[in-house]
N, C-alpha and C positions, 0 to 999 in steps of 0.2 A: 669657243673653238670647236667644240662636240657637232656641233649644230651643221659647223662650215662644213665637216672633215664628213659629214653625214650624208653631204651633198657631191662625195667625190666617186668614183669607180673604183675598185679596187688598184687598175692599172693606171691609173692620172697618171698623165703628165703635166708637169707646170715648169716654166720658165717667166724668173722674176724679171725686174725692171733694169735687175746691172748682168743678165746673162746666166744667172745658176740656172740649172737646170734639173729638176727631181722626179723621180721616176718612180710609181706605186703611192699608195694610199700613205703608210707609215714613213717614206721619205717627205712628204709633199706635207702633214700634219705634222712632222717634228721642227722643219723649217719652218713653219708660219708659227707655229707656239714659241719657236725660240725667238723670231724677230717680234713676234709681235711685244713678247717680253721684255724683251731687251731696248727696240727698237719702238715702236709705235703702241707702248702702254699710255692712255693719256691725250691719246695723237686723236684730233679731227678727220674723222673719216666719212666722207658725207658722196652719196649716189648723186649725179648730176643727170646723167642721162643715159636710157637705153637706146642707144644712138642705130640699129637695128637687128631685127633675128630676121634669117632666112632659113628655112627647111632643107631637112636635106634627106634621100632616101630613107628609108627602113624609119622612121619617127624620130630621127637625129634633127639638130636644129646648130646654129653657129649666131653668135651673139656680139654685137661690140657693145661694150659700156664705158661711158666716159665716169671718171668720178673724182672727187679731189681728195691731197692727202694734207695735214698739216704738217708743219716743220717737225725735222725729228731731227736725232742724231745715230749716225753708223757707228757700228763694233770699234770702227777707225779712229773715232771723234771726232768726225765730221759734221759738220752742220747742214744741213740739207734742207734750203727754203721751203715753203709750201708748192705744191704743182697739184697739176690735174696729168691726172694718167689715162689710158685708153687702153680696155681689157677686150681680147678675146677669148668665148669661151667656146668648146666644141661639146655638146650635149649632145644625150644617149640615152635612149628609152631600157631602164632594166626593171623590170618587174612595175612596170606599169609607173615609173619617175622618171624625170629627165636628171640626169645625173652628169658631173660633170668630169668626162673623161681626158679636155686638154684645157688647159689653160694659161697665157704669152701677156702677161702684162709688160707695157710699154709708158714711159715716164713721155708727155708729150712737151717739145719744145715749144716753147709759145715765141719765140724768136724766128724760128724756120715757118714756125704758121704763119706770119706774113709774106712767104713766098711762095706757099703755095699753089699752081699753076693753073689747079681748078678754083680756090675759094676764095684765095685772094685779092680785096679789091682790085678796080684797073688791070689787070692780066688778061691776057688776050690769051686765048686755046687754037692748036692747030688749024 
C-alpha cells in the first residue's frame, strides 16, 4: 500500500465503487488499507486494459482503466461476485511525476453493456 499511497497528491480525492468519498492523502490511504484488509486480502486483482489517457493543460493527463476484481466479501457479509470495474484517474505533474490527484472508481454492469447505444451489437445511433 506504500507504493499506491506514494502515487497520490497530498489533496486526492477518490470516490469508491458504492459512492464513499475521501478527501487528502491520509483519508484516501486509511480507506484502501482498511478494505483492502478486511475486504480484498487474497482477492484477484488483475489490470485488463488502459482503455485511454488524454492530456490535458499544464502536463496533467486523465485515464480510463478497465480492470477485474475477484469475488470478496463487504463489512456487511455480503458476497460480492467477481466484476470488472472502470477507473478514472485525473494525473498531475508535481515535481516532475504524474501523481494521482482524483480518482472515481465505477463497478461496471455487464447486464446494461448490452444496451449500450454506441457498442452494442444491432443498435442503430441517431
Amino acid at each position: 500500500m506504500d507504493a499506491m499511497t506514494a502515487l497520490y497528491t497530498d489533496d486526492v480525492h477518490w470516490v469508491n465503487i458504492v459512492g464513499m468519498h475521501w478527501r487528502g492523502k491520509a483519508e484516501v490511504d486509511k480507506a484502501h488499507r482498511i478494505f483492502f484488509d478486511i475486504m480484498f486480502k487474497g482477492v484477484p486483482l488483475a489490470l485488463e486494459e488502459i482503455e485511454s489517457i488524454a492530456a490535458l493543460p499544464g502536463g496533467a493527463a486523465v485515464a480510463v482503466i478497465r480492470w477485474s476484481v475477484g469475488a470478496f466479501t463487504t463489512p456487511a457479509g455480503v458476497r460480492v461476485p467477481p466484476s470488472r470495474d472502470r477507473m478514472t484517474l485525473v494525473l498531475v505533474r508535481e515535481n516532475g511525476k504524474l501523481l494521482i490527484k482524483h480518482g472515481a472508481n465505477i463497478q461496471i454492469d455487464e447486464l446494461a453493456q448490452k444496451s449500450d447505444p454506441v457498442t452494442a451489437s444491432g443498435s442503430s445511433g441517431p
